[in-house]
VOBA-1610 file (N, C-alpha, C; in pm, whole numbers, padded with zeros to 5 digits, always signed):
BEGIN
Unk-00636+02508+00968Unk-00761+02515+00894Unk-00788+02384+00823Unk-00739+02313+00824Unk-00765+02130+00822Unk-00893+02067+00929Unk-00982+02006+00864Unk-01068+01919+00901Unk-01018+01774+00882Unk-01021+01733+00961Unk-01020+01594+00933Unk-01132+01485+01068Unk-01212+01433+00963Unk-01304+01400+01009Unk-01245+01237+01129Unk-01344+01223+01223Unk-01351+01070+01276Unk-01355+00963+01186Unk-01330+00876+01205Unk-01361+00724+01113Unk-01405+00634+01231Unk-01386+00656+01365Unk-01544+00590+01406Unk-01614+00683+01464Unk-01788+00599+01383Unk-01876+00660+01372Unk-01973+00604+01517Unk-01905+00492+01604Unk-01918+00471+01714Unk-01951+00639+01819Unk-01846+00706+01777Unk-01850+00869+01876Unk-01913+00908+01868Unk-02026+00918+01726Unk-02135+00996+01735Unk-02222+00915+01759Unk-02251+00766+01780Unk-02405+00725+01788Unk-02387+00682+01938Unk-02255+00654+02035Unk-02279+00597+02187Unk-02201+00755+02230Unk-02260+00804+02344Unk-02194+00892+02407Unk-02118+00829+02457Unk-02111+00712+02532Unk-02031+00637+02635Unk-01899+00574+02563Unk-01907+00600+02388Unk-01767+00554+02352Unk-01693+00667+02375Unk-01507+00600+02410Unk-01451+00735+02390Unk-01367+00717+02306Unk-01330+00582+02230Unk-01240+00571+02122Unk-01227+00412+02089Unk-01135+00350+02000Unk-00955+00400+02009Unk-00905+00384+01869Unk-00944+00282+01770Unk-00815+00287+01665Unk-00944+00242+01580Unk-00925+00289+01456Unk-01006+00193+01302Unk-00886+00192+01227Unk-00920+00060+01127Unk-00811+00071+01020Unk-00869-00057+00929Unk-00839-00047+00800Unk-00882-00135+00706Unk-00758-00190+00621Unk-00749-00320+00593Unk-00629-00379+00487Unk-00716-00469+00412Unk-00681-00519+00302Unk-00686-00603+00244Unk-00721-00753+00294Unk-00585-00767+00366Unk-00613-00920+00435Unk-00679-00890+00570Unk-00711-00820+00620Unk-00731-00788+00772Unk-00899-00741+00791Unk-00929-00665+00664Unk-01093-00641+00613Unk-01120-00496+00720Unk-01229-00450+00762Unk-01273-00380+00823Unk-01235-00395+00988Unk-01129-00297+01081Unk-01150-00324+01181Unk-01153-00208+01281Unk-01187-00259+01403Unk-01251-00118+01492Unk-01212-00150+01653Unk-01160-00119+01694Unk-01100-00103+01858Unk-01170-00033+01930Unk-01299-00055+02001Unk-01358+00080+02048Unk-01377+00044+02219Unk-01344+00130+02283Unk-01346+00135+02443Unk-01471+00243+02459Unk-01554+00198+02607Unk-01647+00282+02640Unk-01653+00273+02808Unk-01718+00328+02865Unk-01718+00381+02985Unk-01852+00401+03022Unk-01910+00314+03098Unk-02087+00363+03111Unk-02065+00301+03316Unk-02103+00379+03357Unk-02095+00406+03523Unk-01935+00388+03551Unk-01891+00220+03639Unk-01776+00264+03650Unk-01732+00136+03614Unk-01765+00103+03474Unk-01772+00017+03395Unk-01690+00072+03271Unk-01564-00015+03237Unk-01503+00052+03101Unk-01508-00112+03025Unk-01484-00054+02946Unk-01516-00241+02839Unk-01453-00158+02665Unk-01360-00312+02608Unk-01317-00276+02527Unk-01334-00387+02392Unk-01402-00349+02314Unk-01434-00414+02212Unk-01307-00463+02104Unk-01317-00558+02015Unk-01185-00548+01938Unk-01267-00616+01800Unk-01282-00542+01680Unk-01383-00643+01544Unk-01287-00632+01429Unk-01240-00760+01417Unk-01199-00779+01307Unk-01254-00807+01187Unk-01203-00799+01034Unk-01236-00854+00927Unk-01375-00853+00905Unk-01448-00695+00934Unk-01557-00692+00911Unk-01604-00640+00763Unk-01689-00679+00650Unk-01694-00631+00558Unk-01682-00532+00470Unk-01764-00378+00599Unk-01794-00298+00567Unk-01766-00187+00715Unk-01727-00043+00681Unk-01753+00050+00797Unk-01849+00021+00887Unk-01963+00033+00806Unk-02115-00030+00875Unk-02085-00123+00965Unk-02064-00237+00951Unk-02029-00396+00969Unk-01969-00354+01096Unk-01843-00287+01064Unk-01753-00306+01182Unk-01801-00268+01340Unk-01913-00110+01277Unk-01952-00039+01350Unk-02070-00103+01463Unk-02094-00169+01356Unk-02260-00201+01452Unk-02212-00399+01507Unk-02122-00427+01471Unk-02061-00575+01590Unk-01996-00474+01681Unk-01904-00363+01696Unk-01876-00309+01801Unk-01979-00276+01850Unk-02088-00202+01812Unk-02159-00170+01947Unk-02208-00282+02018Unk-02269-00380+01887Unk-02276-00484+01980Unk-02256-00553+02074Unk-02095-00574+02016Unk-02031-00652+02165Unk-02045-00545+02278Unk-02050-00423+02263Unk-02011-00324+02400Unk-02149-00352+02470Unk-02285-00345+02388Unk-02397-00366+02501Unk-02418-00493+02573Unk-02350-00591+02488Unk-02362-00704+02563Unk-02314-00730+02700Unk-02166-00648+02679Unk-02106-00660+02819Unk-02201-00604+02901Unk-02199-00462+02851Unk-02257-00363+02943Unk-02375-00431+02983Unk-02496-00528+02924Unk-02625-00578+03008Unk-02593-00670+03103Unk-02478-00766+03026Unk-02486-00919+03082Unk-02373-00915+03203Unk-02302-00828+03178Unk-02148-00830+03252Unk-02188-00703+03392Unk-02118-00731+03507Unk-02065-00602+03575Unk-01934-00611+03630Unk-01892-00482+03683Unk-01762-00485+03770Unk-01787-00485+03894Unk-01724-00579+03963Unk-01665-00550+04135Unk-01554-00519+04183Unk-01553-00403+04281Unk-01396-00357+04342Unk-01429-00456+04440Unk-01274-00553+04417Unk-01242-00610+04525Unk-01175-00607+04648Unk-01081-00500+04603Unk-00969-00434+04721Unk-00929-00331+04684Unk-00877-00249+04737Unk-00828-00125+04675Unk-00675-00139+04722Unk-00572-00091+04653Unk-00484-00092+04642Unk-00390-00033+04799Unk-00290-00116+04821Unk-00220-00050+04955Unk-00304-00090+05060Unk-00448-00115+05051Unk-00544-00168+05233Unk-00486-00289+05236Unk-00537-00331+05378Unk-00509-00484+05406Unk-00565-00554+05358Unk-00523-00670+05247Unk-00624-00760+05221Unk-00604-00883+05359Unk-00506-00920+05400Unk-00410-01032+05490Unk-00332-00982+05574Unk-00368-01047+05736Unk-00254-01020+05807Unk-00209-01129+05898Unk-00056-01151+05851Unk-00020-01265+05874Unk+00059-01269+06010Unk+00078-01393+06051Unk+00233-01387+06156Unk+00346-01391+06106Unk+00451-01338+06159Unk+00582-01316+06093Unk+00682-01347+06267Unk+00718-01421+06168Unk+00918-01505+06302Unk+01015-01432+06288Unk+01058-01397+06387Unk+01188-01334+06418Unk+01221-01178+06340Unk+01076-01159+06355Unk+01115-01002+06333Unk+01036-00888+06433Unk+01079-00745+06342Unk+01053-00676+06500Unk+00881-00660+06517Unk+00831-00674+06429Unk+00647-00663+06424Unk+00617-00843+06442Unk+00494-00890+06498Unk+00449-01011+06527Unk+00361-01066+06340Unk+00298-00956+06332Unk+00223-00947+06218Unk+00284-00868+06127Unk+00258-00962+05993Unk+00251-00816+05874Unk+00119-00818+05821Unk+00090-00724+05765Unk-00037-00686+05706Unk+00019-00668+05531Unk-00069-00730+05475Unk-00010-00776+05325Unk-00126-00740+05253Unk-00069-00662+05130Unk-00158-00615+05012Unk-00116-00585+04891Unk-00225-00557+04771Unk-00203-00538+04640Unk-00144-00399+04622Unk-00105-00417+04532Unk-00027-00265+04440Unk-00125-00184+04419Unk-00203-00212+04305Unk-00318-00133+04271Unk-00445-00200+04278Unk-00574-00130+04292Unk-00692-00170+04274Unk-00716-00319+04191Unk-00813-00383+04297Unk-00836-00552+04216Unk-01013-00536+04195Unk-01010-00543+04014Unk-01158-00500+04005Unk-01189-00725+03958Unk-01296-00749+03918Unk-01329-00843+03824Unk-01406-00833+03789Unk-01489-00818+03612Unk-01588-00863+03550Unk-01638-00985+03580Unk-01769-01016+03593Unk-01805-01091+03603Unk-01986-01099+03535Unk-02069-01225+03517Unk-02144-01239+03471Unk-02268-01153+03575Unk-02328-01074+03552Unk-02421-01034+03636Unk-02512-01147+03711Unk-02504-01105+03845Unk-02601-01185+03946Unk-02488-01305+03996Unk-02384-01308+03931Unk-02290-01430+03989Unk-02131-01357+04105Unk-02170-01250+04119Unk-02056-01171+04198Unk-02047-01255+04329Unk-02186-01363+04376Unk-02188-01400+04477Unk-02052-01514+04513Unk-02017-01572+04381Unk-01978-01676+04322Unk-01812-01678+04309Unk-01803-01524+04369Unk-01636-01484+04399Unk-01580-01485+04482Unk-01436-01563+04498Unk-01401-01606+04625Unk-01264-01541+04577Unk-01181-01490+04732Unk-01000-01485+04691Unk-00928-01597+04773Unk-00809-01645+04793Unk-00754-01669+04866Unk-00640-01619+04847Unk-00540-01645+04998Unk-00375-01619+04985Unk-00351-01719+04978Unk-00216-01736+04886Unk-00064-01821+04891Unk-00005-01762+04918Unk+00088-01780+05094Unk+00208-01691+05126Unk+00193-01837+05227Unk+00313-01847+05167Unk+00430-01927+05284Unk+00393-01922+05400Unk+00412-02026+05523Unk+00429-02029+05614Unk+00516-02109+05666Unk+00587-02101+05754Unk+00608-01967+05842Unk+00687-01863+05757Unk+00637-01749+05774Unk+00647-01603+05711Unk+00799-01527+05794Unk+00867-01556+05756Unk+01024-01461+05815Unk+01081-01341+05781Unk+01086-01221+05885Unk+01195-01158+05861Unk+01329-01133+05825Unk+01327-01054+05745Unk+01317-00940+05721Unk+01248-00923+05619Unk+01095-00848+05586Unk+01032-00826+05500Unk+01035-00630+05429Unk+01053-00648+05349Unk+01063-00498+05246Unk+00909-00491+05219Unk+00895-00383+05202Unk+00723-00343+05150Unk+00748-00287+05046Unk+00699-00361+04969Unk+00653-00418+04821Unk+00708-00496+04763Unk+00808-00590+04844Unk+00830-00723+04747Unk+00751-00837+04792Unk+00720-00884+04675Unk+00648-00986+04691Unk+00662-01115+04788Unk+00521-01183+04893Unk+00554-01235+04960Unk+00464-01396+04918Unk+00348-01291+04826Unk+00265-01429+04786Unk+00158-01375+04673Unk+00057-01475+04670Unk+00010-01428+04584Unk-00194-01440+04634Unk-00223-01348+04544Unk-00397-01345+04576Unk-00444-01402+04501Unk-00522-01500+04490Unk-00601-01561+04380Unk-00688-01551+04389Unk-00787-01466+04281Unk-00931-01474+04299Unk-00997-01565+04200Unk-01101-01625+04225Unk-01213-01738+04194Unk-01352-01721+04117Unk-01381-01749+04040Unk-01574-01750+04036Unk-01561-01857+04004Unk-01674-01913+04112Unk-01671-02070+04128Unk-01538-02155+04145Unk-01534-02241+04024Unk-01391-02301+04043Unk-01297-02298+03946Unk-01287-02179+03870Unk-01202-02126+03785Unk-01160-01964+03811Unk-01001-01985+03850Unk-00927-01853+03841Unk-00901-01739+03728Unk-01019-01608+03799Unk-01002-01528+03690Unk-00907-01427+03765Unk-00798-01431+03808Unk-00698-01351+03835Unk-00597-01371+03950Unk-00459-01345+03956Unk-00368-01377+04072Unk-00326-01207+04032Unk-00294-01210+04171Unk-00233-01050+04221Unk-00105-01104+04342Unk+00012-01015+04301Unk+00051-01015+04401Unk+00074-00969+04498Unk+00088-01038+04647Unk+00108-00981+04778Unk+00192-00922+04815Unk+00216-00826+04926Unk+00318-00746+04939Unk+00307-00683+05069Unk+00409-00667+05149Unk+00411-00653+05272Unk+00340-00482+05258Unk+00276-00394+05375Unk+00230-00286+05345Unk+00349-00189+05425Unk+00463-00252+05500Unk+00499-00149+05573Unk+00657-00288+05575Unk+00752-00202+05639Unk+00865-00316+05630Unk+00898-00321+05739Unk+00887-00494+05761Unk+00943-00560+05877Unk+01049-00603+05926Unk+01117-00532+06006Unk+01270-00552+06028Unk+01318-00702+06086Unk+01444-00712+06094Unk+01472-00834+06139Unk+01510-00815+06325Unk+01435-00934+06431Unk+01459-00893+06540Unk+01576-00914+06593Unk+01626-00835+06735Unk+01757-00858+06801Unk+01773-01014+06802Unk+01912-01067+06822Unk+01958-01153+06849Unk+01858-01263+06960Unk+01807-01264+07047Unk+01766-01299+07202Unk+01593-01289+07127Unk+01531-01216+07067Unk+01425-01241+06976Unk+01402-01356+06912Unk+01497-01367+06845Unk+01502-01431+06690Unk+01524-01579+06777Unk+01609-01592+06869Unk+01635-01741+06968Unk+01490-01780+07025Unk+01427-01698+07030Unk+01328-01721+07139Unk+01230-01791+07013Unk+01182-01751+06880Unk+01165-01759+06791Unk+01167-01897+06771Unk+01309-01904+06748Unk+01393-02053+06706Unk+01297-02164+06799Unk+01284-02157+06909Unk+01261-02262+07023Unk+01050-02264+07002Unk+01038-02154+06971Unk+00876-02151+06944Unk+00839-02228+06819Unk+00937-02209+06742Unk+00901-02307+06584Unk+00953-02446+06621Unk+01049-02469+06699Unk+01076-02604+06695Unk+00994-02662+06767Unk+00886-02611+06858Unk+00800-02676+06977Unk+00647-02679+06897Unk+00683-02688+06767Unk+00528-02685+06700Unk+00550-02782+06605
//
């Protein structure tokens, strides 16, 4: 039979907030942690040393609409598909097919999604014996010419190492290149 009320007042004025922390000190002033969720867009505010409840309340919403107008999200890959499929020496598959762990989203400035590029870093030549999910390289994604994220690569399935008479044949194909 205890009430105890919210202290952000974010919950009642955005439906789209769903939380996370307020707290006030002395040296630290008014502050407010608030995360929201509007399509499939989550964005997380952080306001420090704001004067007043008020204060804190209304720079959080602030910053949240800003994202939410100026900003969107792109799924870039989904987790476990192929992003890369490479050649692989002396094992029992010719190719591996290489991907992320989990989902690769990026914020980015609206209207500039065009402006996103990935590439791989994975070694070449690529050798067996490969395990699926240790790392073989890495994904770097781009807007424009600054990296807003590396992910790493990972075999999707594991590539054994080939018979003896394979792996020779192998040997003589890399040395003739």
């Amino acid at each position: 039979k205890i009430t105890q009320p919210n202290r952000n007042g974010l919950l009642d004025r955005d439906p789209t907030v769903d939380g996370l922390k307020t707290g006030h000190t002395e040296s630290a002033g008014y502050c407010l942690v608030s995360s929201a969720k509007r399509g499939d867009m989550r964005l997380v505010s952080v306001v420090m040393g704001s004067p007043s409840i008020g204060a804190r309340e209304d720079a959080s919403a602030a910053l949240l609409n800003y994202g939410f107008n100026f900003f969107q999200t792109r799924k870039l890959y989904d987790a476990n598909a192929t992003v890369l499929s490479i050649p692989v020496w002396k094992g029992q598959a010719d190719i591996a097919n290489l991907g992320v762990t989990h989902d690769v989203y990026a914020v980015v400035p609206r209207g500039q999604d065009a402006s996103l590029n990935a590439a791989a870093d994975v070694p070449e030549p690529l050798f067996a014996p490969l395990a699926r999910g240790n790392e073989v390289g890495k994904l770097r994604v781009t807007l424009g010419d600054k990296t807003i994220g590396t992910y790493s690569l990972h075999p999707l399935e594991d590539v054994g190492e080939a018979g003896f008479f394979s792996r020779m044949i192998d040997d003589v194909k890399l040395w003739m290149q």
